[in-house]
C-alpha positions in Angstrom: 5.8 -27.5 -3.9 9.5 -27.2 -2.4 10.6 -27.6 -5.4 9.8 -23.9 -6.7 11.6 -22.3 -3.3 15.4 -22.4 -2.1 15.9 -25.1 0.0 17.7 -22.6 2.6 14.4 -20.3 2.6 12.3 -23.5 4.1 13.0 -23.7 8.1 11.3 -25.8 10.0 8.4 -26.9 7.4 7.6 -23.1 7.0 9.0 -20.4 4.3 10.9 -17.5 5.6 9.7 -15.2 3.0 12.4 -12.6 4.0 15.5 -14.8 2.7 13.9 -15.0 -0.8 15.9 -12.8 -2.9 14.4 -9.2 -4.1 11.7 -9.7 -1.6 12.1 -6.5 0.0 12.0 -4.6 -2.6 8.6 -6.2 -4.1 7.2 -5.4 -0.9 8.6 -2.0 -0.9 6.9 -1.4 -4.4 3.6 -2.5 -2.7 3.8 0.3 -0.2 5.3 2.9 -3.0 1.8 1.7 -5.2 -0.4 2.3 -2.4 1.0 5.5 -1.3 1.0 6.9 -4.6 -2.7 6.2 -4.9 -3.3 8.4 -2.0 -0.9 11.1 -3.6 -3.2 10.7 -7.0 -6.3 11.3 -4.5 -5.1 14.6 -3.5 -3.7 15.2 -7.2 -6.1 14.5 -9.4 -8.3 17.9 -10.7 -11.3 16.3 -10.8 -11.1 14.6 -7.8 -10.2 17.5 -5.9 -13.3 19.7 -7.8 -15.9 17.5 -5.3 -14.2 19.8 -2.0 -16.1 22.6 -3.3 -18.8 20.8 -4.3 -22.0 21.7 -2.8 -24.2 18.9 -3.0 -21.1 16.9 -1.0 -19.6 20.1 1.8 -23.4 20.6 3.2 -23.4 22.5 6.1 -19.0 21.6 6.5 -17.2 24.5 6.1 -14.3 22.3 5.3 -15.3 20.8 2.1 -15.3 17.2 1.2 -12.7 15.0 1.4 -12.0 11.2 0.0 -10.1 9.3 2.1 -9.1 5.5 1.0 -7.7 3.1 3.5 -5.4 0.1 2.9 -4.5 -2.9 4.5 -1.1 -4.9 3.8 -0.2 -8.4 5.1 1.9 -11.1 3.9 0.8 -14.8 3.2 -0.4 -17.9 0.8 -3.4 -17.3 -1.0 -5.7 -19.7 -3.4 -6.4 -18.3 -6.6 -9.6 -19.3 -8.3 -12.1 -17.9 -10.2 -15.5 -17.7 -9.6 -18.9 -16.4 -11.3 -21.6 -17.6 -14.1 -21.1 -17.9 -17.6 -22.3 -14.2 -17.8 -19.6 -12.8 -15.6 -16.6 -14.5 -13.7 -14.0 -12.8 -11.6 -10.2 -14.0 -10.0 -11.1 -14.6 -6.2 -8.2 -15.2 -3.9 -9.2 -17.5 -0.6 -6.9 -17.2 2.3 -6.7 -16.1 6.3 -4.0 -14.0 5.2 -6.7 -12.4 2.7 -9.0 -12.5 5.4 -5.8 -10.4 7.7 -4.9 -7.7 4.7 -8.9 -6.9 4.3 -8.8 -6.4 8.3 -5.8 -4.2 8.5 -7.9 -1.9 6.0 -11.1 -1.7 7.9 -9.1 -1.2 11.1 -7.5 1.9 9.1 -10.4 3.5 9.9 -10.8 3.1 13.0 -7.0 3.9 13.8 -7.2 7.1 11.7 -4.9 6.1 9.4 -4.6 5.6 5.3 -2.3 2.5 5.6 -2.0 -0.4 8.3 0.5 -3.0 7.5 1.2 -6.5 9.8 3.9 -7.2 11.2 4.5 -10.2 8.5 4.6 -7.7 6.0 6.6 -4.9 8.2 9.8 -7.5 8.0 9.4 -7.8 4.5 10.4 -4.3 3.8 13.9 -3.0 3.3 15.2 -1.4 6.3 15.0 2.4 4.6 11.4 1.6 3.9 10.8 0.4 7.5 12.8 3.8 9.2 10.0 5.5 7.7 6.7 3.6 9.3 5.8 3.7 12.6 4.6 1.1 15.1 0.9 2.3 16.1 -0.7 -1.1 18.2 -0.6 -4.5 19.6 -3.5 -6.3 18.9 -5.2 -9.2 19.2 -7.3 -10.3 16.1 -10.3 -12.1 15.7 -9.7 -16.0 15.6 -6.0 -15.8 17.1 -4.7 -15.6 21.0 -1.1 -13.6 19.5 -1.2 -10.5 19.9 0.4 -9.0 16.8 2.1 -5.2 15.9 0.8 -3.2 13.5 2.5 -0.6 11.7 1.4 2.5 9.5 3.0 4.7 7.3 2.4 8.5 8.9 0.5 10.4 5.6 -0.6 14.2 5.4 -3.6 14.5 3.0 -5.0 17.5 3.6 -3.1 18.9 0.8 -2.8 19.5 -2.7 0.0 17.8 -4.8 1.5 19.5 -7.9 0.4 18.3 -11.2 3.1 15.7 -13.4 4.6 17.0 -16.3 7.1 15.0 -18.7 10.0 17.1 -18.7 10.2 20.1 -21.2 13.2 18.2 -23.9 12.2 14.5 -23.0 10.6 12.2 -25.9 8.8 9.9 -23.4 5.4 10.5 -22.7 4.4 11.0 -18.9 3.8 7.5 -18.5 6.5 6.1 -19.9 8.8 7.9 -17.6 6.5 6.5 -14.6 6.4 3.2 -15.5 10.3 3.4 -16.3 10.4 4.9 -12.3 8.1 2.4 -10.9 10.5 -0.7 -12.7 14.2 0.7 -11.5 12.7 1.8 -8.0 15.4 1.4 -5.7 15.9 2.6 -1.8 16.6 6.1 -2.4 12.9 6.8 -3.5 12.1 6.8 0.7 14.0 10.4 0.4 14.2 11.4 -3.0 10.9 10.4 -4.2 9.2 14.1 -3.9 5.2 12.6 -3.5 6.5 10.6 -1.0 8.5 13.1 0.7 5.7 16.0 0.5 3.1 13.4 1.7 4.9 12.7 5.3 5.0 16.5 5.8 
C-alpha cells in the first residue's frame, strides 16, 4: 500500500518511519501514557492503601509495592479479531508484537519500569530521547543483531500528590487532562511536574 505513505518516506523497499511527519511526537505521547500510568500507580489512594496492608507486607517491613513493566517497540502489525460468538477480542499478529511483549518481560529482569528498542528510541524527539538512557546490547531470540535497548530512569518509591482542577477553572479534572494530553508538546520532558518528580 504505497499509496497511503510519502513516496520520499519509502527507501529502499522499506518505510523510514522517522520522516513521516508528527511521528515523534506520537511516539513521545506513547512514552508520556506509559509513564503516567506508573505516576497513577504511586498516586492512586487506594492503590497505595495495599502498602500497609497486612495480608500483602507479611513478614516485609517495607510494605507492598506494585510495580508494572512496559515494553515499546516500533513495527507493522495485523489486526484481526479473534474469539466465539460469545466473546471476541482485537488481536494484533506481528514479530514486532512478539519484540514490544519481550522488551516488557525483559523489564524485569533489567530492573526497570520501561524498556524501549532501538526502533522506537529513534522515533522520539530529541528532548524525549536526552532523557532515556541506553541500558544493553542484546541479542534476541530468533535474530544474530544485536540490538540497544534503552529505558527511561523512574523513582517509584514515592508518593505523588493528588490532581485537583484548579480553584476558578470551569473544566472538570479530566477535561483539563485530556486538553494536556492533545496539545503535548516538548516542553512537558521539563515542565511536566509527574514527569519531573518521577526521575528524582
Amino acid at each position: 500500500n504505497n499509496y497511503l505513505v510519502p513516496r520520499k518516506v519509502i527507501k529502499r523497499g522499506a518505510i523510514d518511519l522517522r520522516r513521516i511527519p508528527g511521528l515523534d511526537m506520537l511516539s513521545d505521547k506513547a512514552l508520556v501514557g506509559f509513564l503516567k500510568v506508573i505516576v497513577e500507580i504511586n498516586r492512586d489512594l487506594q492503590i497505595l492503601a495495599y502498602r500497609n496492608d497486612p495480608r500483602l507486607c507479611g513478614d516485609n517491613d517495607d510494605g507492598f509495592s506494585l510495580r508494572m513493566g512496559f515494553g515499546l517497540h516500533a513495527g507493522w502489525a495485523i489486526e484481526g479479531a479473534v474469539g466465539s460468538l460469545q466473546k471476541v477480542d482485537a488481536t494484533y499478529l506481528s514479530p514486532h508484537v512478539n519484540m514490544a511483549a519481550r522488551m516488557e518481560a525483559a523489564s524485569r529482569q533489567f530492573g526497570v519500569a520501561i524498556l524501549m528498542t532501538r526502533s522506537f528510541f529513534k522515533l522520539l524527539s530529541e528532548s524525549a530521547q536526552s532523557h532515556c538512557r541506553k541500558v544493553d546490547v542484546v541479542t534476541v531470540k530468533g535474530s544474530n543483531v544485536p540490538m540497544p535497548i534503552y529505558t527511561y530512569d523512574t523513582f517509584q518509591n514515592q508518593v505523588f500528590p493528588q490532581l485537583r482542577a484548579p480553584k476558578y477553572s470551569n473544566l472538570a479534572l479530566e477535561d483539563i487532562l485530556s486538553r494536556q494530553a492533545e496539545n503535548y508538546d516538548a516542553s512537558a520532558w521539563t515542565s511536566d511536574p509527574d514527569l519531573t518528580q518521577l526521575r528524582w
